[in-house]
DRENBAZA-599206 format. One record per residue (C-alpha): x, y, z; residue number from 1; residue in three letters; chain. Coordinates in pm, 1 decimal, always signed. Example, Ala and Ser with C-alpha at 12.3 -4.5 7.8 and 13.67 -1.06 7.14 Angstrom:
<balos>
BALO        u        v        w resi resn chain
BALO  +1230.0   -450.0   +780.0    1  ALA     A
BALO  +1367.0   -106.0   +714.0    2  SER     A
</balos>
This chain:
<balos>
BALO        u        v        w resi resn chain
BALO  +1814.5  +2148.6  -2268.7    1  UNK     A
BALO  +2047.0  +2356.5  -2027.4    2  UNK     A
BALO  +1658.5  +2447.8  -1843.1    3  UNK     A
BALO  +1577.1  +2109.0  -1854.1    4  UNK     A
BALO  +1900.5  +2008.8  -1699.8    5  UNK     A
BALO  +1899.4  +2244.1  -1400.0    6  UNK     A
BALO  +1480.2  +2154.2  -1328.3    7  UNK     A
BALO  +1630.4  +1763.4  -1333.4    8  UNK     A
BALO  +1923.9  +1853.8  -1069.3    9  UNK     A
BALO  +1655.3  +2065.5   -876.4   10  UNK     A
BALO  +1410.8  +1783.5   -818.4   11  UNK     A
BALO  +1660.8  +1552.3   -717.5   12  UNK     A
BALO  +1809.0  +1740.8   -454.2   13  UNK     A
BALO  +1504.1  +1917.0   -330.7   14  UNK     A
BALO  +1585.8  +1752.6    +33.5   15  UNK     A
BALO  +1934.6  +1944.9    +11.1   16  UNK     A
BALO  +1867.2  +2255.1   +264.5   17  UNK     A
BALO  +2152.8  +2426.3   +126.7   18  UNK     A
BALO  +2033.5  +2414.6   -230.8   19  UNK     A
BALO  +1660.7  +2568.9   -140.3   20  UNK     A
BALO  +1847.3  +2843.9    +78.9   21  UNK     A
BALO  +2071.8  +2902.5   -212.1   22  UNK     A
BALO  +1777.7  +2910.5   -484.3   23  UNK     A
BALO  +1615.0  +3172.5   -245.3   24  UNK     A
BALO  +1899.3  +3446.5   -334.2   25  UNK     A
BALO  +1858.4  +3375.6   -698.5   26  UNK     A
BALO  +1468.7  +3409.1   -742.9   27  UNK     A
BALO  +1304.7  +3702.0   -935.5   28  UNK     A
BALO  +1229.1  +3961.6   -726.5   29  UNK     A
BALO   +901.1  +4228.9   -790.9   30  UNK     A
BALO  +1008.7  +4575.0   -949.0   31  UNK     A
BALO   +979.7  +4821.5   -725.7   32  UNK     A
BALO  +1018.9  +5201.2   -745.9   33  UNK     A
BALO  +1009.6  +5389.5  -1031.7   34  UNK     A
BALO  +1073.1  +5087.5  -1237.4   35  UNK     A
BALO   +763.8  +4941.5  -1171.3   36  UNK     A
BALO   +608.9  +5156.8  -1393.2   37  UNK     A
BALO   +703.4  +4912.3  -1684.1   38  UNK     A
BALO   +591.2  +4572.6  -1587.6   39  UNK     A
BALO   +276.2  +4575.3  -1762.7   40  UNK     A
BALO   +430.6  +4716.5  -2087.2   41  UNK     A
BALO   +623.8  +4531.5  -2356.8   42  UNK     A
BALO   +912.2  +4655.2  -2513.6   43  UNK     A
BALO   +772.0  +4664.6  -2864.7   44  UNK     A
BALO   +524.5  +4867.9  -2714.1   45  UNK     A
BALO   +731.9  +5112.6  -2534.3   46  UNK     A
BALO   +919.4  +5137.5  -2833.3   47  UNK     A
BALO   +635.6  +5241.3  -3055.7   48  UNK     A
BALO   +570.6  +5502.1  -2773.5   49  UNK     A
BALO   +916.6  +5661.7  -2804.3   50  UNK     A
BALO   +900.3  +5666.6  -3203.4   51  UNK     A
BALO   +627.2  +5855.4  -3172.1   52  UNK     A
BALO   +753.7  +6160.0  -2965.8   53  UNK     A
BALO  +1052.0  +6173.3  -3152.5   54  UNK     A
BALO   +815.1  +6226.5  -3490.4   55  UNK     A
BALO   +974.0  +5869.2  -3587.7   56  UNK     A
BALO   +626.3  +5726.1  -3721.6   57  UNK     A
BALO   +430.5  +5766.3  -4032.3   58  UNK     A
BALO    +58.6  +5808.0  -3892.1   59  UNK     A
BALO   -121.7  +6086.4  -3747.5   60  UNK     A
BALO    -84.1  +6078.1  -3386.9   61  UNK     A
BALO   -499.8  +6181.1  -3256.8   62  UNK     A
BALO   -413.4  +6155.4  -2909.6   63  UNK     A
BALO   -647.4  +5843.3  -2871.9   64  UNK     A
BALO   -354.8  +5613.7  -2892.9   65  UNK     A
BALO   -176.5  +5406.4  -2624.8   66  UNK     A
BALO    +54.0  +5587.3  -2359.9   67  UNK     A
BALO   +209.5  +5379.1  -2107.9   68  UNK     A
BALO    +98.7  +5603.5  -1809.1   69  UNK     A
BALO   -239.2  +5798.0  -1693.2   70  UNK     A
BALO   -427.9  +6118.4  -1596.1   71  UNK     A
BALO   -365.7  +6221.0  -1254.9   72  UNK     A
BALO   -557.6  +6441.5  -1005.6   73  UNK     A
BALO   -666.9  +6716.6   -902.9   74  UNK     A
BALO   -923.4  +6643.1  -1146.2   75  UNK     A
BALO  -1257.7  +6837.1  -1236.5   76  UNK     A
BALO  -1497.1  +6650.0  -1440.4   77  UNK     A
BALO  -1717.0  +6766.0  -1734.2   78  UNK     A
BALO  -1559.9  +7133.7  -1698.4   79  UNK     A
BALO  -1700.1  +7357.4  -1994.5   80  UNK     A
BALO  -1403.3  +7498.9  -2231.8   81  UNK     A
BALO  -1382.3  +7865.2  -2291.6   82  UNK     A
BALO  -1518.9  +7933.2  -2622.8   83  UNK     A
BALO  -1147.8  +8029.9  -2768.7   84  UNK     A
BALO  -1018.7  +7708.3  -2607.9   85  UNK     A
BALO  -1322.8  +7555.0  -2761.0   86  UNK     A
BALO  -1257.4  +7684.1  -3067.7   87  UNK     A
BALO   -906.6  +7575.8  -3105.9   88  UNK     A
BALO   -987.1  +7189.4  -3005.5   89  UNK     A
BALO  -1240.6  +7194.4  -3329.1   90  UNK     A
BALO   -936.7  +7332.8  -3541.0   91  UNK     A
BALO   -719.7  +7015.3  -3358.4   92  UNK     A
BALO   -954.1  +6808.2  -3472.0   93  UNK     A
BALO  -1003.3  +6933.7  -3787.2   94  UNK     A
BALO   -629.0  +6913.9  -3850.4   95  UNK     A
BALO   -597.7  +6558.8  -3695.7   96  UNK     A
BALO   -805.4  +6386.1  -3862.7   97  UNK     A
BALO   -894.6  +6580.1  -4140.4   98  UNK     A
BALO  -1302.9  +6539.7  -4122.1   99  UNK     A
BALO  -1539.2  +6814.7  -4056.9  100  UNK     A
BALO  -1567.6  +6938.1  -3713.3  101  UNK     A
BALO  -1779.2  +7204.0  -3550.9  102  UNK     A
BALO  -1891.7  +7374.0  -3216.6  103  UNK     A
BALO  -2205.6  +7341.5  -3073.4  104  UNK     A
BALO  -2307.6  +7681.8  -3232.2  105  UNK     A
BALO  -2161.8  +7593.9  -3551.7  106  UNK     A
BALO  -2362.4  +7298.3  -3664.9  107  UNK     A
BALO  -2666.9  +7508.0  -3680.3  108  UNK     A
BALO  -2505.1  +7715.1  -3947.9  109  UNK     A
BALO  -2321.6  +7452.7  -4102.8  110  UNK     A
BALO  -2426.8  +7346.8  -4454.7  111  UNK     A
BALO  -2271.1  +7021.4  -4482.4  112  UNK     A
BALO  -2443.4  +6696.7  -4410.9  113  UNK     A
BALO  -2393.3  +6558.7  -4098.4  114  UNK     A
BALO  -2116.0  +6727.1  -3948.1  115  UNK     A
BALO  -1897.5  +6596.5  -3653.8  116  UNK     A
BALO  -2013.9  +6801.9  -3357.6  117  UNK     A
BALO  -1758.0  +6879.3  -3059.6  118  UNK     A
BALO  -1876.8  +6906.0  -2719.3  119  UNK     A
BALO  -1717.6  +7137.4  -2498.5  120  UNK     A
BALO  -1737.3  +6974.6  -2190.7  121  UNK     A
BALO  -1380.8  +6787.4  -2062.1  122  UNK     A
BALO  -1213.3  +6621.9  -1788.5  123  UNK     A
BALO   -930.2  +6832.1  -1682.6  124  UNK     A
BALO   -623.1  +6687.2  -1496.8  125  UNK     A
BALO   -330.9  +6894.0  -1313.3  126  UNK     A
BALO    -83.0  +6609.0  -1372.7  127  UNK     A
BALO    +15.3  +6318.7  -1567.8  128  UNK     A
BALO   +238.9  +6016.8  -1550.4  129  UNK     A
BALO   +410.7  +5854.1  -1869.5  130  UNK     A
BALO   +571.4  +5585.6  -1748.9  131  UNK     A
BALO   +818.0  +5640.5  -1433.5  132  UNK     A
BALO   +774.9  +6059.9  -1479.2  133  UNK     A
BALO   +503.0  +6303.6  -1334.8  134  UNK     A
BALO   +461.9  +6581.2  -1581.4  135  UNK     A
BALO   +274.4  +6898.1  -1374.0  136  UNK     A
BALO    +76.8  +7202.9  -1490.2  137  UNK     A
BALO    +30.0  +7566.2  -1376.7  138  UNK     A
BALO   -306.1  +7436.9  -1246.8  139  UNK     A
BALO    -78.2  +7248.2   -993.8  140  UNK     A
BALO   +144.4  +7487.6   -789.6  141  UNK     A
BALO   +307.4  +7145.0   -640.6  142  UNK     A
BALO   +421.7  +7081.2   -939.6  143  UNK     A
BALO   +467.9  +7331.4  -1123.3  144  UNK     A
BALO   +852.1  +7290.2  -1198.2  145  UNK     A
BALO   +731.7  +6976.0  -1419.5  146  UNK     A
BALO   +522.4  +7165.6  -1628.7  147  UNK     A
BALO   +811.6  +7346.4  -1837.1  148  UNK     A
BALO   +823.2  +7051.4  -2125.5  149  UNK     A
BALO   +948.4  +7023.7  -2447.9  150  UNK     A
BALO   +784.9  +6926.5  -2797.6  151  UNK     A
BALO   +897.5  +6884.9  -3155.2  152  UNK     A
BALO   +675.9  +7010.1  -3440.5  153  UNK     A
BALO   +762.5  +7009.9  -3843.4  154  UNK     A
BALO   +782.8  +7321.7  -3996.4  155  UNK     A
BALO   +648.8  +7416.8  -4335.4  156  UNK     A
BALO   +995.3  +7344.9  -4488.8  157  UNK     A
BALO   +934.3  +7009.5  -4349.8  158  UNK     A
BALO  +1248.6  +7092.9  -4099.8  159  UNK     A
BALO  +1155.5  +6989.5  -3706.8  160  UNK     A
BALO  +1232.2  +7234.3  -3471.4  161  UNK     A
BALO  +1184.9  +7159.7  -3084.5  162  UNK     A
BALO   +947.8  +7447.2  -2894.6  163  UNK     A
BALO   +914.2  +7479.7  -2503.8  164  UNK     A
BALO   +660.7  +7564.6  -2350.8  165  UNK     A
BALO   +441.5  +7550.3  -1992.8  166  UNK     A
BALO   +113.2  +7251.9  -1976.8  167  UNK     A
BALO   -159.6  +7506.8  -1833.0  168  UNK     A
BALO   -354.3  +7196.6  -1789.3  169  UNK     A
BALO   -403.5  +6847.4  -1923.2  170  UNK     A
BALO   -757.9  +6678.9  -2042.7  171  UNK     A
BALO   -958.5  +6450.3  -2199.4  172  UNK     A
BALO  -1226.6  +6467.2  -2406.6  173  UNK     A
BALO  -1434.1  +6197.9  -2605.9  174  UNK     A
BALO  -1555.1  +6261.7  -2957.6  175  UNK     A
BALO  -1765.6  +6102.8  -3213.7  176  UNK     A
BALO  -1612.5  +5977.6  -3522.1  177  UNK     A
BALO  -1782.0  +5787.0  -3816.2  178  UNK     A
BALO  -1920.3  +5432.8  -3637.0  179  UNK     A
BALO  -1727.1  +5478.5  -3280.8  180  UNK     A
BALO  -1641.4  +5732.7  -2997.3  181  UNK     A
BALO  -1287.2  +5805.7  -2902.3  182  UNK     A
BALO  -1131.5  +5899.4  -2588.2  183  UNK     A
BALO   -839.1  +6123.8  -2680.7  184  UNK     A
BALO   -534.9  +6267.4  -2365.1  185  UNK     A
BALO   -414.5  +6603.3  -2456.0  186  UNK     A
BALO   -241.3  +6904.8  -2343.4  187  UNK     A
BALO   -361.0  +7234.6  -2315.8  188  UNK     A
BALO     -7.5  +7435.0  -2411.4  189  UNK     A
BALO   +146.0  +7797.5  -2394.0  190  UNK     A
BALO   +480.7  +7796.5  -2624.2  191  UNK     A
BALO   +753.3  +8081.8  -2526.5  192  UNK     A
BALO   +837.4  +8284.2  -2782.1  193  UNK     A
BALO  +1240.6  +8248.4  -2979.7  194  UNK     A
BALO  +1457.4  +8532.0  -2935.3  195  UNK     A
BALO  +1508.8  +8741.3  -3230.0  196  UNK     A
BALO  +1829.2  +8657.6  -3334.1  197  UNK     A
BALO  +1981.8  +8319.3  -3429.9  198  UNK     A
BALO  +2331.4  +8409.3  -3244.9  199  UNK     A
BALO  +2151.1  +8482.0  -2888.4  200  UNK     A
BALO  +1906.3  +8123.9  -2907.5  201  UNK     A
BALO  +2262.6  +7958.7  -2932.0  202  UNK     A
BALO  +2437.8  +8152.4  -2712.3  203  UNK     A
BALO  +2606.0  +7874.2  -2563.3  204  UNK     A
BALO  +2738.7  +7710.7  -2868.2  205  UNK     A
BALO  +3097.6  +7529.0  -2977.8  206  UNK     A
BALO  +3300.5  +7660.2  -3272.4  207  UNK     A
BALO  +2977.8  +7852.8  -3437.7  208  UNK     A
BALO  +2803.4  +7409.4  -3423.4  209  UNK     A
BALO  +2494.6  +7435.7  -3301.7  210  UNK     A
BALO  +2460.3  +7049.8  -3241.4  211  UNK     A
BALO  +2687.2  +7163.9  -2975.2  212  UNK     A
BALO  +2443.0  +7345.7  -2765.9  213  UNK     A
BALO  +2218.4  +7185.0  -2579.0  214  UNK     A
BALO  +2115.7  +7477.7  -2375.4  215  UNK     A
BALO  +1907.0  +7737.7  -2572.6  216  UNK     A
BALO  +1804.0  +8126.5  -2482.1  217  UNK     A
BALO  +1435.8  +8203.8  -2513.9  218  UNK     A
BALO  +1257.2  +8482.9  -2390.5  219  UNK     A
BALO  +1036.3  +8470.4  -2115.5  220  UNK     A
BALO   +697.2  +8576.6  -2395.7  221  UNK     A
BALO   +451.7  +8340.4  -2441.6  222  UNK     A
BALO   +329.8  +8318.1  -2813.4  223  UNK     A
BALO    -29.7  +8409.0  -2921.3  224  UNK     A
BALO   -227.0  +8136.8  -2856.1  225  UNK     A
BALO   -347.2  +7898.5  -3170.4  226  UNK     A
BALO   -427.6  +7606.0  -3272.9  227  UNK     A
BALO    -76.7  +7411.1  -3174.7  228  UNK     A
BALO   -142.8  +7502.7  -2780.1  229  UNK     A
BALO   -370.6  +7186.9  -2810.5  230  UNK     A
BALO   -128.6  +6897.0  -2861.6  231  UNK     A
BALO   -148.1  +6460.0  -2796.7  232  UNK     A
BALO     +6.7  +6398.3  -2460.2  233  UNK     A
BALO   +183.9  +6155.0  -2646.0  234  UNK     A
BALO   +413.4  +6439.4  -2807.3  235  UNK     A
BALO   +522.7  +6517.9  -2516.1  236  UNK     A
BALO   +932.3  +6491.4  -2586.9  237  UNK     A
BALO  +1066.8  +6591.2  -2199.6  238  UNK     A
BALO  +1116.9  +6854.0  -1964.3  239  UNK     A
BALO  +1323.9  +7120.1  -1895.6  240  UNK     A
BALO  +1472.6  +7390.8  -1618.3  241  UNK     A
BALO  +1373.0  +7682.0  -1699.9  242  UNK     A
BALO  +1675.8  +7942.6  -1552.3  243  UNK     A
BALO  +1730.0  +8339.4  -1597.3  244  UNK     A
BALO  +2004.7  +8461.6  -1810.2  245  UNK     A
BALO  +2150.8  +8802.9  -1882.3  246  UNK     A
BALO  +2320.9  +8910.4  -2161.2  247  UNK     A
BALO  +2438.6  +9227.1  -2240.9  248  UNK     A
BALO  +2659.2  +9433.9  -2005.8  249  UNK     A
BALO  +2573.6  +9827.7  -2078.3  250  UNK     A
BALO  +2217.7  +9743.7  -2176.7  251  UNK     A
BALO  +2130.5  +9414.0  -1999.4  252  UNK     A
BALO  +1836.8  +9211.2  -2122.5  253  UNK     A
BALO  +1684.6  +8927.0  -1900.2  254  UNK     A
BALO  +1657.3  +8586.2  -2125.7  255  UNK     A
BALO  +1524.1  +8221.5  -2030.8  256  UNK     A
BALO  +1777.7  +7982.9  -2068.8  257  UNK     A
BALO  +1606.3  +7632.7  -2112.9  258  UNK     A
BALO  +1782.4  +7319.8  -1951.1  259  UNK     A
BALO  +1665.8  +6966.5  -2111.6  260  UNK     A
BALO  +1622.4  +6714.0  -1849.3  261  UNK     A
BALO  +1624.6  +6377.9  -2022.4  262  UNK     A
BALO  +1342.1  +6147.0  -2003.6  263  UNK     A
BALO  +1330.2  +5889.9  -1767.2  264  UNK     A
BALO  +1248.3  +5637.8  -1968.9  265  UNK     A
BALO  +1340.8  +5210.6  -1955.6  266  UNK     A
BALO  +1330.5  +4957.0  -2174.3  267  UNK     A
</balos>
């Protein structure tokens, strides 16, 4: 009714100049900047995208799914996989979905009928948006400072710990499943390795409460490389500033303290 109302006193005064000049300062104006981003998303659907970064959601993430952004040059397409690269996307797979997958090379030894075959040709991206934020990759010195993120994985106590790491590249790849293909966006990941001890990765903590600390100490080590350097875009949590630290005074030892930057995400 109150609509209603305002569209009756609206038509009857449309000859009143004031009135249209006055209407003008109240109309909708187009998103711009970084906002923009978001028009063509609805909440319940950027919702759904946060739930599952934060681990919030029951289902398998594949890295087929939605993601309110897109892959971003430089861009090479149909770039063959090094064979341990290779190797790890078939264990992705196999995890993901929990089918069997093999290489190329594989399926001719493989005893099972009809096997899923991966191909090891991908697209491979320096950069990626997700909504408003670029995330970069080694492959991009330009941005490289965006390609220190963050990601949360479950452990085998079922506890979630958060891991950083640096995107050596982003890609996607198309595989065929039972009665369709799918186009999955995923990350190509080194993870840093924790410092030894407990004390040292929350250095910076409050009364011995680690919920305090939001700044951690890792070294500067990458892990060996397995099968969780090939993750979903999608889990993806944030970035963060990755800054030297030294502790120790007679025998000095050169740490990575890693910043969080929050995400810059709207809804």
């Amino acid at each position: 009714m109150q609509h209603w109302r305002v569209d009756n006193l609206i038509s009857c005064h449309s000859n009143n100049l004031k009135l249209t000049e006055g209407l003008k300062l109240v109309k909708p104006r187009p998103t711009t900047g970084s906002l923009a981003a978001y028009d063509n998303f609805q909440a319940d659907e950027l919702h759904r995208f946060m739930l599952i970064y934060n681990l919030e959601v029951e289902d398998t993430i594949t890295g087929c799914e939605w993601f309110p952004g897109e892959m971003m040059p430089p861009r090479k397409l149909q770039v063959n996989l090094p064979d341990e690269i290779y190797n790890l996307l078939v264990e992705y797979y196999k995890n993901a979905y929990g089918l069997e997958f093999v290489t190329i090379a594989g399926s001719i030894r493989s005893r099972r009928n009809n096997p899923i075959v991966v191909r090891p040709q991908v697209n491979q991206f320096g950069r990626i948006r997700i909504g408003a934020e670029i995330f970069g990759s080694s492959n991009t010195p330009r941005y490289i400072k965006n390609s220190f993120i963050l990601a949360k994985f479950i452990q085998n106590d079922d506890s979630i710990e958060v891991f950083p790491g640096q995107v050596q590249y982003f890609f996607e790849h198309e595989v065929n499943l039972p009665g369709k293909k799918e186009m999955h966006q995923l990350a190509y990941v080194k993870w840093f390795m924790p410092v030894p001890d407990h004390r040292k990765r929350f250095h910076f903590q409050i009364n011995n409460d680690i919920k305090s600390c939001n700044v951690e100490i890792w070294t500067k080590d990458f892990c060996n490389i397995d099968r969780d350097c090939i993750i979903p875009v999608h889990n993806i949590l944030s970035r963060f500033i990755p800054s030297e630290y030294v502790i120790g005074r007679r025998n000095p030892i050169i740490y990575m303290a890693v910043i969080p930057i929050g995400r810059k995400y709207h809804i």
